[in-house]
Short mmCIF file of the C-alpha atoms (twelve columns), coordinates in Angstrom:
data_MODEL
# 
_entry.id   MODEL 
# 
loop_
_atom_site.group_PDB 
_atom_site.id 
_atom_site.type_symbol 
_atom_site.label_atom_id 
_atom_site.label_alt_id 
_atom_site.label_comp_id 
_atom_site.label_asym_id 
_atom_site.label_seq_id 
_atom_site.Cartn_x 
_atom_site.Cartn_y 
_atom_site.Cartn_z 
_atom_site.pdbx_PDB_model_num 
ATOM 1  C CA . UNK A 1  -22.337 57.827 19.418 1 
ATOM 2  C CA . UNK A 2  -25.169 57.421 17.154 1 
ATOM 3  C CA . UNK A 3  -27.423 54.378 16.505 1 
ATOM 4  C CA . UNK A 4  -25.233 52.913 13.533 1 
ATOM 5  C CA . UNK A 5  -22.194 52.287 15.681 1 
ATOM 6  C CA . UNK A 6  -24.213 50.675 18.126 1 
ATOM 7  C CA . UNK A 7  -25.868 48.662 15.564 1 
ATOM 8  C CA . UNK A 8  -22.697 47.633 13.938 1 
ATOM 9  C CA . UNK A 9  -21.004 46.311 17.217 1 
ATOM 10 C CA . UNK A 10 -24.112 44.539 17.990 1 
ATOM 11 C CA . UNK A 11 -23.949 42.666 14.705 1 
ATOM 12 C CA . UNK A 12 -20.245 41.967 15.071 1 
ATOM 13 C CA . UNK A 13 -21.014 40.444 18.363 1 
ATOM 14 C CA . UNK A 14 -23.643 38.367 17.251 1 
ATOM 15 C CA . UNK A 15 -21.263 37.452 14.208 1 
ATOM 16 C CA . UNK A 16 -18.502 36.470 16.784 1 
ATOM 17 C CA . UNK A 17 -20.763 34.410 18.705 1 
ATOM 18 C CA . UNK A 18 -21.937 32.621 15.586 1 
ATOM 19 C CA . UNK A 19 -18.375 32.215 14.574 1 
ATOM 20 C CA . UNK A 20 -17.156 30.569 18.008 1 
ATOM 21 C CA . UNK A 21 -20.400 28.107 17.980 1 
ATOM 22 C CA . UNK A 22 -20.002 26.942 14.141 1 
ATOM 23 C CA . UNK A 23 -15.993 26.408 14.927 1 
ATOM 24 C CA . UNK A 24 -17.182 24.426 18.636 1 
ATOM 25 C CA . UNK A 25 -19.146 22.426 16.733 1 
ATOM 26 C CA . UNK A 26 -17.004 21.697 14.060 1 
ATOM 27 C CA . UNK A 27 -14.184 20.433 16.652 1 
ATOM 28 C CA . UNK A 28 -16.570 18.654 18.370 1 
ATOM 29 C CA . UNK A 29 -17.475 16.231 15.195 1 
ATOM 30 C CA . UNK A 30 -13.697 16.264 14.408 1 
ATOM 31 C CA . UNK A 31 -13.358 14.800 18.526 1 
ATOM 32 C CA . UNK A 32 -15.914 12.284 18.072 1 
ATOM 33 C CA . UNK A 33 -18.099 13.835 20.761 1 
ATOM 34 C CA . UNK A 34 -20.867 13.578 18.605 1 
ATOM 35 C CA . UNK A 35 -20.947 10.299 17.389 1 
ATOM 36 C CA . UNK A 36 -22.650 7.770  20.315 1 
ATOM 37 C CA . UNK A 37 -24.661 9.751  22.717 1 
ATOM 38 C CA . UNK A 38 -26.154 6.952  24.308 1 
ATOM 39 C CA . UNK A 39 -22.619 5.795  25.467 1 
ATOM 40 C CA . UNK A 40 -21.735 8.904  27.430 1 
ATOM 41 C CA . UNK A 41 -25.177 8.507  28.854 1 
ATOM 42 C CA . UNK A 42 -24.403 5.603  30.389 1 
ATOM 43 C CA . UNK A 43 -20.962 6.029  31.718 1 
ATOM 44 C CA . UNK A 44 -22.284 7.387  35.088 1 
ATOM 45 C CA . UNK A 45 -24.423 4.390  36.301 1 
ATOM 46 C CA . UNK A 46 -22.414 1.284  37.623 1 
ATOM 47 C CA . UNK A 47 -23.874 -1.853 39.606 1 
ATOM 48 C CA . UNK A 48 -24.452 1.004  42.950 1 
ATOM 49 C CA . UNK A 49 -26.363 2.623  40.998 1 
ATOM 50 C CA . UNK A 50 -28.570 1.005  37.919 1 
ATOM 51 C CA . UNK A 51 -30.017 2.620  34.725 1 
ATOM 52 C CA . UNK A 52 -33.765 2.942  35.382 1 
ATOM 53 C CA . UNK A 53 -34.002 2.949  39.580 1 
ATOM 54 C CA . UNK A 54 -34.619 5.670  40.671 1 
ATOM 55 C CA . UNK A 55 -31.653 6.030  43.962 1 
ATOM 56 C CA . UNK A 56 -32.121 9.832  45.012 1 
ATOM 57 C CA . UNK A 57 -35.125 11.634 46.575 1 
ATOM 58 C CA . UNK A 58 -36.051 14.752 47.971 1 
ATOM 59 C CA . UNK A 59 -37.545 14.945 51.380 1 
ATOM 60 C CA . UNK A 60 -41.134 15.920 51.720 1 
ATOM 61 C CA . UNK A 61 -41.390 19.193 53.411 1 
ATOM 62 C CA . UNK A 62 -42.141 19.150 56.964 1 
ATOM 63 C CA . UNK A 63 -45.904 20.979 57.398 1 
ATOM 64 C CA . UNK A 64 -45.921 23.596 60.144 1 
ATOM 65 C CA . UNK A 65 -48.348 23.064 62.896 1 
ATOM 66 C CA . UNK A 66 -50.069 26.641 62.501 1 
ATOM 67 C CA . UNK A 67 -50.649 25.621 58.538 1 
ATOM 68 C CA . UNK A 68 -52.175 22.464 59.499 1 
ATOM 69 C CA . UNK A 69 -54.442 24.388 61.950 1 
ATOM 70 C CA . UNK A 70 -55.509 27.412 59.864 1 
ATOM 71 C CA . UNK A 71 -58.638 27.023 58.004 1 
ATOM 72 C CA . UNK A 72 -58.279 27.290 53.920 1 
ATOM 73 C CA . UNK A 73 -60.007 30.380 52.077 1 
ATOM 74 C CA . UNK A 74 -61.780 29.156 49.516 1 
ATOM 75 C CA . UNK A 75 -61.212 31.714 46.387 1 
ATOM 76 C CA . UNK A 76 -64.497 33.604 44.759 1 
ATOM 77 C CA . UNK A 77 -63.688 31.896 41.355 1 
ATOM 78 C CA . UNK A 78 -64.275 28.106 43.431 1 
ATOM 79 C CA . UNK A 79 -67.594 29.348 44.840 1 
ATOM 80 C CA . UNK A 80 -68.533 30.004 41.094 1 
ATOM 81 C CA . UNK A 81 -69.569 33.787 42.863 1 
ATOM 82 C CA . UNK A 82 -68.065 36.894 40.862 1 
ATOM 83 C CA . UNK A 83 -66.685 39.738 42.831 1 
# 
């Protein structure tokens, strides 16, 4: 196959993608999904779990012993030496 063929399914891809988005989005304004964004933003907090505090967190991680211990390098660049 030569480059043309190649370059014409690449465009009719690309024109099939463009074709699905332009018809998701028009479904979606016909739904109403578009309309009050702020709503659906707020559907997942109740009184458990208020807008604006902060319920989740991610553990620290646990520092090994040996990286506690082990002196720190300190880089060429920090010395304000060139190598």
């Amino acid at each position: 196959m030569t480059w043309n063929v190649y370059l014409v399914i690449i465009f009719l891809m690309g024109l099939a993608f463009f074709a699905s988005a332009v018809y998701g989005l028009m479904w979606a304004s016909k739904k109403g999904q578009l309309k009050d964004f702020d709503k659906g933003s707020r559907v997942i907090f109740d009184e458990d779990e208020p807008e604006g505090v902060t319920q989740d967190a991610f553990p620290q991680r646990k520092r090994k012993l040996r990286d506690i211990d082990r002196p720190r390098r300190i880089q060429p660049e920090q010395e304000g030496t060139r190598l």
